[in-house]
C-alpha positions in Angstrom: -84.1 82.9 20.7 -86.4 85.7 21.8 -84.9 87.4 24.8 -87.3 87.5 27.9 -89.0 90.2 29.5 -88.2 92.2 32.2 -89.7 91.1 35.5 -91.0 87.6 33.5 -91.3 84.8 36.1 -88.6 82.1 35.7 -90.5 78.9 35.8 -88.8 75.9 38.2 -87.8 72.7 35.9 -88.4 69.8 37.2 -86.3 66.5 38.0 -87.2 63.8 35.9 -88.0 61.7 38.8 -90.6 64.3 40.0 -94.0 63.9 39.7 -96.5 66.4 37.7 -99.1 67.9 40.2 -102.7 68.9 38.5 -106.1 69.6 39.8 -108.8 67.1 39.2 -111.8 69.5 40.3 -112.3 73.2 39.7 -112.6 73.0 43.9 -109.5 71.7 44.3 -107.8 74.1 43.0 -109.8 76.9 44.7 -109.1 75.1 47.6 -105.3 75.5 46.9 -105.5 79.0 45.9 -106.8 79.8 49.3 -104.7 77.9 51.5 -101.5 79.5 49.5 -102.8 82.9 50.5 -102.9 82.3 53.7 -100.2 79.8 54.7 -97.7 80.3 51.4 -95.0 77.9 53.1 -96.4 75.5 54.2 -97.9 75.1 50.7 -94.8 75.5 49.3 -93.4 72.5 51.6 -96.3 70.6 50.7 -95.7 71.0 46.9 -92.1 70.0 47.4 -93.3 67.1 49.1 -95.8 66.0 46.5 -93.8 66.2 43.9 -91.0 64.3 45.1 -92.6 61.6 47.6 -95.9 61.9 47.4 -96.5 57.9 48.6 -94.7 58.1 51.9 -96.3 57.0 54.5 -96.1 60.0 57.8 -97.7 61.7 60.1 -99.0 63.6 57.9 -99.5 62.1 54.6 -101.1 58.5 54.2 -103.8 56.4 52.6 -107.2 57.2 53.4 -109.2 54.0 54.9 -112.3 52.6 54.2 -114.9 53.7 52.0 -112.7 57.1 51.3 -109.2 54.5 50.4 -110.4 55.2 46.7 -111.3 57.0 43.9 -112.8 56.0 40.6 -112.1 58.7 37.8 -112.5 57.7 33.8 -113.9 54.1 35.1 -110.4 53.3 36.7 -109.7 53.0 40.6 -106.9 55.1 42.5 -105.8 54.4 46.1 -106.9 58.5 47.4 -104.4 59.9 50.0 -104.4 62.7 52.6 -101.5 65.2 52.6 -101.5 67.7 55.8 -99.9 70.6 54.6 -99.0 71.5 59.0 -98.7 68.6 61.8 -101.5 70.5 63.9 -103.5 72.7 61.5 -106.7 71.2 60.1 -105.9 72.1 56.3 -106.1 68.9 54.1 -105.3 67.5 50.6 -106.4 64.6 48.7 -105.0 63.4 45.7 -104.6 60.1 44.2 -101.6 59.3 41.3 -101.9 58.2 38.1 -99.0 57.5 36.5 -96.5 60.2 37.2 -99.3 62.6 38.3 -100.6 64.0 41.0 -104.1 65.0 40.7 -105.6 67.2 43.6 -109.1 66.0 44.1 -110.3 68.1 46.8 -108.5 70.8 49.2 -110.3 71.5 52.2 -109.1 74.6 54.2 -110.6 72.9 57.6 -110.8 69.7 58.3 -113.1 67.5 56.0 -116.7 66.7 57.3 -116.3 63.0 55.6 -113.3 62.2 57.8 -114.6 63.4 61.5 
């Protein structure tokens, strides 16, 4: 076994009964990038949270209604949900779950136009 470096980042296992988190979109995950640099944890909270219980239904993170309730990716239909990542901030996440996965759609740093 090769040893590790000095300084090499340990990376956090995870629990079998946690779910994988991945981007869907190339703005999602630009979206995340900026909202860790500027609110680190809350984003951390939020990552616990979806990848633990990322269907429970709270203030802050539920099903999105209406037109926005779902996604179709690959010709299949997901139920999307909001996470707020702060009870008053206007930062949002949407995801849907396939499987075990979380895939980040879209992360708006203000609050999303489509949901005013």
């Amino acid at each position: 076994m090769a040893a590790g470096r000095k300084g090499e980042l340990v990376p956090r296992p995870s629990k079998k009964v946690e779910y994988d988190i991945r981007f869907a979109s190339a703005g999602a995950k630009k979206g995340w990038r900026d909202l860790v640099a500027t609110m680190r944890n809350p984003m951390a909270d939020a990552w616990d949270f979806l990848t633990r219980t990322p269907t429970a239904n709270t203030p802050t993170n539920y099903r999105l209604k209406g037109e926005l309730g779902t996604v179709q990716r690959g010709g299949q239909s997901f139920e999307r949900w909001q996470h707020k990542p702060t009870l008053k901030g206007s930062a949002r996440i949407w995801f849907y779950l396939d499987d075990r996965t979380v895939f980040l759609e879209a992360v708006h740093t203000s609050h999303p136009y489509e949901t005013k």
